[in-house]
C-alpha positions as CSV (number, residue, x, y, z in Angstrom):
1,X,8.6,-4.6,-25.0
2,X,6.6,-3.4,-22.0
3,X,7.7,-0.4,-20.2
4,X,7.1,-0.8,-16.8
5,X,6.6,1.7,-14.0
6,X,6.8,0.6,-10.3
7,X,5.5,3.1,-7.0
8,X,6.3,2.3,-3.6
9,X,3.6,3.0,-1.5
10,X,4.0,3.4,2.6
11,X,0.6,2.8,4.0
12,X,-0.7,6.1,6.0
13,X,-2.3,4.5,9.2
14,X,0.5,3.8,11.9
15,X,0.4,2.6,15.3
16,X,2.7,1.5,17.7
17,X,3.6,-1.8,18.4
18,X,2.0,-3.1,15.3
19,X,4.4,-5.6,13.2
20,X,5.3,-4.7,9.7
21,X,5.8,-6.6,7.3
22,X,7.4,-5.7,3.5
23,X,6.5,-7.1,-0.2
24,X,8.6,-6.2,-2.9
25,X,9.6,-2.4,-3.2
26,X,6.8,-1.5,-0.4
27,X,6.1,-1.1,3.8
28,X,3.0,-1.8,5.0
29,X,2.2,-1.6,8.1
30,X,0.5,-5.4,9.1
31,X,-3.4,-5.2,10.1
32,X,-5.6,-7.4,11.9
33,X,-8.7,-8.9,10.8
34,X,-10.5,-6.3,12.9
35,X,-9.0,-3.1,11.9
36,X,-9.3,-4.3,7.8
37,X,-13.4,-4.9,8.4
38,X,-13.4,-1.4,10.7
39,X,-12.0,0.4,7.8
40,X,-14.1,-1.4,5.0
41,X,-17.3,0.2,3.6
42,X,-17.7,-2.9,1.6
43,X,-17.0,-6.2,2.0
44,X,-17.7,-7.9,-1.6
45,X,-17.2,-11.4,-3.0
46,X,-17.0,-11.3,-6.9
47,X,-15.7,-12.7,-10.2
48,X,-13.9,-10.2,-12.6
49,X,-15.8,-10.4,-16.0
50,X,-13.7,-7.7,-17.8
51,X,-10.5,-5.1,-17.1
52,X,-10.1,-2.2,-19.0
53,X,-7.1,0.0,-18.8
54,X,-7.0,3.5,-20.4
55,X,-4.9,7.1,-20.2
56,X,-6.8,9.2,-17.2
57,X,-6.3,12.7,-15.0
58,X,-4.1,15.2,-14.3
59,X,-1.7,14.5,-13.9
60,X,-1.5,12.0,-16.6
61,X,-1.6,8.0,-15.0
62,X,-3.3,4.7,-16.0
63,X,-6.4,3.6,-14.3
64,X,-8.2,0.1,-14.8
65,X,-11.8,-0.6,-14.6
66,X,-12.2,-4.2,-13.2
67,X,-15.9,-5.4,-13.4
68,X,-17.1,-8.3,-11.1
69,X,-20.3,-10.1,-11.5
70,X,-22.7,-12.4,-9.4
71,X,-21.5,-10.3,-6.3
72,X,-22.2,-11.2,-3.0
73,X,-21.7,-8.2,0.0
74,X,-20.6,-9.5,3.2
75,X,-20.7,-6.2,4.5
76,X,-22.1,-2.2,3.1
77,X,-25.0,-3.9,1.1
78,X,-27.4,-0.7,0.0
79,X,-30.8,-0.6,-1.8
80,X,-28.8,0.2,-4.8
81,X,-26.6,-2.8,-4.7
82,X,-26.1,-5.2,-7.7
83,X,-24.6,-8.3,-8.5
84,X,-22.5,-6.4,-11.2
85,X,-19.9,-4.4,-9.4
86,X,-17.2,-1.7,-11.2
87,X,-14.1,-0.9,-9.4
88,X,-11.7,1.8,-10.5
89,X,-8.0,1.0,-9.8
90,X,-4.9,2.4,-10.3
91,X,-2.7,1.0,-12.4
92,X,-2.8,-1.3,-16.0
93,X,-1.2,-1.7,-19.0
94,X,-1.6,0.5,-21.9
95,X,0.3,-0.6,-25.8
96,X,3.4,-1.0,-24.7
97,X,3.3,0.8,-21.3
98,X,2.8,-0.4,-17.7
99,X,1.5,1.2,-14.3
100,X,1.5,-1.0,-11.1
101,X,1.3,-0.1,-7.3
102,X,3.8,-2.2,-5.5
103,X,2.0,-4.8,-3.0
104,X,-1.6,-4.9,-4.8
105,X,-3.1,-7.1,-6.4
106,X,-3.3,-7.9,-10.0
107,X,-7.0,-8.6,-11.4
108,X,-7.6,-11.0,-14.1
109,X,-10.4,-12.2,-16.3
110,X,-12.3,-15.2,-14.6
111,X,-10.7,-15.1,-11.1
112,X,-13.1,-14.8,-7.6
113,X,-11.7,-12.0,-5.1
114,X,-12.6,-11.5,-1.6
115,X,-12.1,-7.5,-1.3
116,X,-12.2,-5.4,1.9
117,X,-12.8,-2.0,0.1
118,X,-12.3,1.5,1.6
119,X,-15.0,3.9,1.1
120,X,-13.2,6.4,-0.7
121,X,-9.7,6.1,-1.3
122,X,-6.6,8.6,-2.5
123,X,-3.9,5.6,-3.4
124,X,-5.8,2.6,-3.3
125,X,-9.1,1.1,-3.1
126,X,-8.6,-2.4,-1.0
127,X,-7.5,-1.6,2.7
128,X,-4.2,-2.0,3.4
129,X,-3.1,-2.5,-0.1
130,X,-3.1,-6.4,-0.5
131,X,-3.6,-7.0,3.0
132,X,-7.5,-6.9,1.8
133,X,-7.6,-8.7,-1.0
134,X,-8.7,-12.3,-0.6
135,X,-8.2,-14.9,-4.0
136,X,-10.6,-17.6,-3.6
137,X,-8.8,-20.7,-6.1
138,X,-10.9,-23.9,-6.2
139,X,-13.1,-23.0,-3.3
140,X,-9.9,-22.4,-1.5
141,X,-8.4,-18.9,0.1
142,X,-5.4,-17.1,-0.9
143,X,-3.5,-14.1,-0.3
144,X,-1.1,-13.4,-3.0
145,X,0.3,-17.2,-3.4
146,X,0.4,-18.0,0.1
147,X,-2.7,-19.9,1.6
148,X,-4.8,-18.8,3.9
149,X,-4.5,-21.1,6.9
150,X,-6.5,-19.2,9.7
151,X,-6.4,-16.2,12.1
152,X,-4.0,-15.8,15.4
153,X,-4.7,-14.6,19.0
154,X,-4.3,-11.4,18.0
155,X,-6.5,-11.4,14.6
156,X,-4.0,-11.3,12.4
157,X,-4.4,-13.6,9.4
158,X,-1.9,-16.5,9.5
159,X,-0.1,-18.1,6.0
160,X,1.6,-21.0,5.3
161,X,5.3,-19.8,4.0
162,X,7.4,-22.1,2.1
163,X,9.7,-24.5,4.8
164,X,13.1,-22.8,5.6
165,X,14.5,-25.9,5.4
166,X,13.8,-26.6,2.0
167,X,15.4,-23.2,1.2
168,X,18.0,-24.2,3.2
169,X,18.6,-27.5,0.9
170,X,18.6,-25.7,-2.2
171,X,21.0,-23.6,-1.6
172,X,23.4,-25.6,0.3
173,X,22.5,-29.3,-0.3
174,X,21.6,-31.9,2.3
175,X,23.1,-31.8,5.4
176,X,23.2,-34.9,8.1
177,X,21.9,-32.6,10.8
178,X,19.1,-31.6,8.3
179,X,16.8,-34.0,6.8
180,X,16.8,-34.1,3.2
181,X,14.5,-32.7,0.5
182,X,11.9,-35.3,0.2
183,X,11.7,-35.2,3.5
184,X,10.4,-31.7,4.0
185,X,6.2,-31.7,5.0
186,X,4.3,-30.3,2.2
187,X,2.6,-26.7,2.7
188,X,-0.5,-26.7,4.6
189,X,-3.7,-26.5,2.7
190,X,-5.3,-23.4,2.9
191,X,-9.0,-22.8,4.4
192,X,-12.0,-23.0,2.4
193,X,-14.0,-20.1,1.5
194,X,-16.5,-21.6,3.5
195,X,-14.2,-21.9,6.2
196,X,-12.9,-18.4,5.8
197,X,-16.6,-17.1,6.1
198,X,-17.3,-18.3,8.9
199,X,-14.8,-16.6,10.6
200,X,-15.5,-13.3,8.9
201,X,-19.2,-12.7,9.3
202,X,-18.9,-11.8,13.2
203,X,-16.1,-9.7,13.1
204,X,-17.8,-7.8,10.3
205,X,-21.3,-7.7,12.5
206,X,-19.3,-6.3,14.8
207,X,-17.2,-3.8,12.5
208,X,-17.9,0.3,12.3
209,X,-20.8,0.5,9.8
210,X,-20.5,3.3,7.1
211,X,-23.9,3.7,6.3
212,X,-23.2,3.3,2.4
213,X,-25.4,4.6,0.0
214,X,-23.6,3.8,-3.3
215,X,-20.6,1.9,-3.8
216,X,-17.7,1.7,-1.8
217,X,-13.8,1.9,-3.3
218,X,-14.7,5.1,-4.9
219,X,-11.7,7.6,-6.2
220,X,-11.3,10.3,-4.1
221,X,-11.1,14.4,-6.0
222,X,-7.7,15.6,-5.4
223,X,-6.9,18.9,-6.1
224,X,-3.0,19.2,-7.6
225,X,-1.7,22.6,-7.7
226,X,1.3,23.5,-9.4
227,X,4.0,25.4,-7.3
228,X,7.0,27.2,-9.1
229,X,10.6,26.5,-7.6
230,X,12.7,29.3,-6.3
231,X,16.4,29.0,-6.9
232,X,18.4,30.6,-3.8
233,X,20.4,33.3,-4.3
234,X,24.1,31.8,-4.0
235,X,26.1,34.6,-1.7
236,X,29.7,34.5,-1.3
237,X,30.6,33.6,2.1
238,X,32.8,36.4,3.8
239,X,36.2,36.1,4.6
240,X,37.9,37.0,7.7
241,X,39.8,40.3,7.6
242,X,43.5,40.3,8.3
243,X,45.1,40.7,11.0
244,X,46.5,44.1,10.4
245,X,42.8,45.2,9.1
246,X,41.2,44.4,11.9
247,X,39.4,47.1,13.8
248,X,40.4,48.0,16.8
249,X,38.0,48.4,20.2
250,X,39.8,51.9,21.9
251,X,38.5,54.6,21.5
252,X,39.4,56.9,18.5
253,X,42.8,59.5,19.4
254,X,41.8,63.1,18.6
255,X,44.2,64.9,16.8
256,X,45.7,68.1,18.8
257,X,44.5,72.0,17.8
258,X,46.8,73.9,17.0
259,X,46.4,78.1,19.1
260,X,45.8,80.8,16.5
261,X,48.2,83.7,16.8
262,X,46.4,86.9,18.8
């Protein structure tokens, strides 16, 4: 049995009149092609060769090292740069116990990723979560299991979602104003990765250059320091005096002095 451990992460950059969209336990708020590449030190294209989760920090967390090979950088290649790429991630499975960061990705041996990565991060490598994470499936692009099927007016990256109608059917059967199941057009097919670069490789020409020097999607130091809770001290609240107690606003009466005898 795998224990399993779920965080809910609320994505830090927010700006109005920006749609957001939700996955699962998590609210991220929805980027454009433009601000993901803007944001993205590196810009890689790899296969993951091996993932290796372990115990790590303070405080105590699991952390998985994915390794990619024959990498190609779209964007942040340095003099350094190799084809073999290591990526530190939050999150894995260790014996019988499981870490995961709601809406990210899941790396596996063998599969090719797209991945707009962040510099340095504090909660996650990939910008915007998922929202930079590209799977590439038989020369094909993917985000999550939804296909890639371009970008809109406004740079946003545009999926094909399963037909409401055929939800509809499921759930309620074939209705006459409705047409029926087989009826329902199949998903559109998702770009190429050919297809996809092309799009990509001006908006990342034209994207804020970070000047890397090593690699990008690097953990962050962050400094935890322990603070000791103070209990309140509980105080009885007062009650009214009575009526009768009450103090009065005259002035005081001063008793009369009696005359000494001459």
């Amino acid at each position: 049995m795998v224990r399993q451990c779920f965080f809910p992460v609320l994505c830090g950059l927010i700006a109005a009149a920006v749609p957001v969209s939700s996955t699962g336990a998590s609210t991220t708020v929805a980027m454009p092609i433009e601000s993901l590449a803007d944001h993205a030190g590196q810009v890689i294209v790899g296969e993951v060769a091996s993932v290796r989760s372990y115990f790590a920090g303070n405080p105590r967390r699991i952390d998985s090292q994915i390794t990619f090979n024959q990498v190609r950088y779209l964007k942040g290649s340095h003099p350094g740069a190799t084809r073999r790429f290591r990526l530190i991630v939050p999150g894995g499975t260790v014996g019988t116990l499981q870490m995961h960061i709601s809406d990210t990705p899941r790396f596996e041996v063998g599969e090719t990723w797209l991945l707009f990565l962040l510099p340095g991060y504090r909660t996650y490598p990939v910008v915007g979560l998922s929202q930079g994470a590209f799977q590439i499936r038989a020369g094909r692009v993917f985000r999550g299991d939804l296909p890639v099927t371009g970008l809109d007016e406004n740079g946003f990256v545009q999926v094909a979602r399963p037909d409401t109608r055929r939800h509809r059917n499921l759930v309620a059967g074939p209705s006459a104003s409705g047409p029926p199941e087989a009826d329902v057009g199949a998903m559109p097919d998702a770009l190429t990765y050919r297809q996809f670069e092309r799009k990509l490789r001006p908006i990342l020409r034209a994207s804020r250059d970070h000047k890397m020097v090593r690699a990008a999607g690097r953990p962050l130091a962050v400094r935890h320091t322990p603070t000791l809770l103070k209990t309140a001290r509980r105080v009885s609240p007062r009650a009214p005096a009575p009526a009768s107690q009450e103090r009065s606003t005259a002035p005081p009466v001063q008793p009369a002095r009696r005359k000494r005898p001459r």
